[in-house]
Backbone bond lengths (Angstrom), bond angles and torsions (degrees), N, CA, C in turn:
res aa  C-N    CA-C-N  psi(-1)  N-CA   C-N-CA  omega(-1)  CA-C   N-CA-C  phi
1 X - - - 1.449 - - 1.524 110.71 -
2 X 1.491 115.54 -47.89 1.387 116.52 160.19 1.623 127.23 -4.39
3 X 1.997 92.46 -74.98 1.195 126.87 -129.48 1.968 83.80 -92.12
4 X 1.251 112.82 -21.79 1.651 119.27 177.79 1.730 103.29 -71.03
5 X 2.069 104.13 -35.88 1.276 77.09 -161.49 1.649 114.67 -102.48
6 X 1.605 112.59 1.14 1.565 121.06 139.76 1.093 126.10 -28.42
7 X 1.394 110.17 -58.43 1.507 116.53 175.92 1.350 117.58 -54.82
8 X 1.462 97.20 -66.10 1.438 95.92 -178.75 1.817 120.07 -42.52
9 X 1.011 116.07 -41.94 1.680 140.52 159.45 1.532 108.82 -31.60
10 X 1.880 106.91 -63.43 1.510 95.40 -176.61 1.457 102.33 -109.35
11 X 1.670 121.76 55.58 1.536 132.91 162.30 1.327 80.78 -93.70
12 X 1.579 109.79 -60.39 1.592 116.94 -143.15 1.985 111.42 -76.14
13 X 2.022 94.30 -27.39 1.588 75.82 154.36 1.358 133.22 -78.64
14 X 1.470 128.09 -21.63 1.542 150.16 162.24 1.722 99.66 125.49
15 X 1.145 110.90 19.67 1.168 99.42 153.12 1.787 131.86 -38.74
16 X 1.319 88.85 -88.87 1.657 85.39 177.51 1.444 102.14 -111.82
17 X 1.455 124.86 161.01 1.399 139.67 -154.56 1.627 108.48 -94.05
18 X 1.393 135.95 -171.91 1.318 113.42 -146.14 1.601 101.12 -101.72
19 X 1.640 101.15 -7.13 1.808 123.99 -172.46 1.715 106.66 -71.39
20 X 1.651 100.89 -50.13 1.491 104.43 170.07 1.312 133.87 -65.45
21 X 1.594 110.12 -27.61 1.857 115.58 152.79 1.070 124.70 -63.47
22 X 1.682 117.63 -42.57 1.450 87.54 173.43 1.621 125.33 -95.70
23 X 1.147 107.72 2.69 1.241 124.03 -179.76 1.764 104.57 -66.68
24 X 1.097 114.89 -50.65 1.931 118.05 176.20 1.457 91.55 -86.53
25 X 1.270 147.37 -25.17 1.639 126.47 -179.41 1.757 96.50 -69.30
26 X 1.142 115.54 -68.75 1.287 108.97 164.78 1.660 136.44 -0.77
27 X 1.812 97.89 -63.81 1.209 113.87 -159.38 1.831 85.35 -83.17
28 X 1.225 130.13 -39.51 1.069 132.85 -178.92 1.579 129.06 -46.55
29 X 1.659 95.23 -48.14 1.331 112.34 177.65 1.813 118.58 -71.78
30 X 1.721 101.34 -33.69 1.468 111.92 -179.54 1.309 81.81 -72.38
31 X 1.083 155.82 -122.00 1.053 171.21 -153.32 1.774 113.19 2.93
32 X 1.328 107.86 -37.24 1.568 88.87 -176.38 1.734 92.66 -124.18
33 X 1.612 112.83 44.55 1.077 133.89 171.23 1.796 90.99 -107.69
34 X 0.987 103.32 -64.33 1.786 100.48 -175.86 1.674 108.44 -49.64
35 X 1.748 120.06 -55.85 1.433 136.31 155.08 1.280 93.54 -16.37
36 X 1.032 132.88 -99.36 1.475 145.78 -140.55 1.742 108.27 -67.47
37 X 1.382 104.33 -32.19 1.564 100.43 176.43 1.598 105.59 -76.69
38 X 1.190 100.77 -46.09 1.780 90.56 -178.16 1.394 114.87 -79.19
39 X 1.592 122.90 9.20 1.638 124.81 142.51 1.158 104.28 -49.34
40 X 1.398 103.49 -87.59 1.556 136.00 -158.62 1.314 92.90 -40.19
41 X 1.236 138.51 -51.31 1.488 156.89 -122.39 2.114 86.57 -98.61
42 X 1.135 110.80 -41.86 1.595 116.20 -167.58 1.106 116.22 -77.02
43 X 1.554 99.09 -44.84 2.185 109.19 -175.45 1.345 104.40 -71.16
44 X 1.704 126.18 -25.81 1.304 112.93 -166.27 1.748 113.73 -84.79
45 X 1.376 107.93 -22.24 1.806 125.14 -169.98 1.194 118.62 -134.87
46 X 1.140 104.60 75.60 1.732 124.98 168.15 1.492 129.16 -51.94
47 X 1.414 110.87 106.02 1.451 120.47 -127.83 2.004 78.02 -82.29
48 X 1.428 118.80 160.55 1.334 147.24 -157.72 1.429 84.06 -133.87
49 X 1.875 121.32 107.27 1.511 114.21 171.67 1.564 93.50 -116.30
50 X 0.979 132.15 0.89 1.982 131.99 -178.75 1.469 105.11 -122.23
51 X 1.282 135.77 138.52 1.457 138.61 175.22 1.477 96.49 -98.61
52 X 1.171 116.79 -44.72 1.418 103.84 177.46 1.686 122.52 -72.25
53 X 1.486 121.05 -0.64 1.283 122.30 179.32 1.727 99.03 -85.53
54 X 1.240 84.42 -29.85 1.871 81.62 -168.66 1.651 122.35 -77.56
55 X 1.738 112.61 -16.20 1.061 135.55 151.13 1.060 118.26 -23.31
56 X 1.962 101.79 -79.08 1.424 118.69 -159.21 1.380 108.67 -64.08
57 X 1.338 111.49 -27.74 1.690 110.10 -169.25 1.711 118.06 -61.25
């Protein structure tokens, strides 16, 4: 959230142009979109690495 509103900061001094903000907000937002699914994605399906552990249980 920071790092969106820097940007936005050096859009408005003319630092970088309005293509390069959203271009890294973008990459920012996909990014802890994938993060967050392969959270979500871990706590719900508890991975089974032995067939024979799962037997005995």
């Amino acid at each position: 959230m920071l790092v969106i509103v820097l940007l936005a900061a050096f859009f408005a001094v003319g630092y970088y142009n309005l293509t390069a903000v959203e271009l890294i907000a973008a990459v920012l937002i996909f990014s802890w979109i994938i993060v967050f699914l392969r959270t979500a994605g871990s706590v719900t399906a508890p991975a089974v690495t032995d067939g024979a552990s799962a037997e005995a249980s």
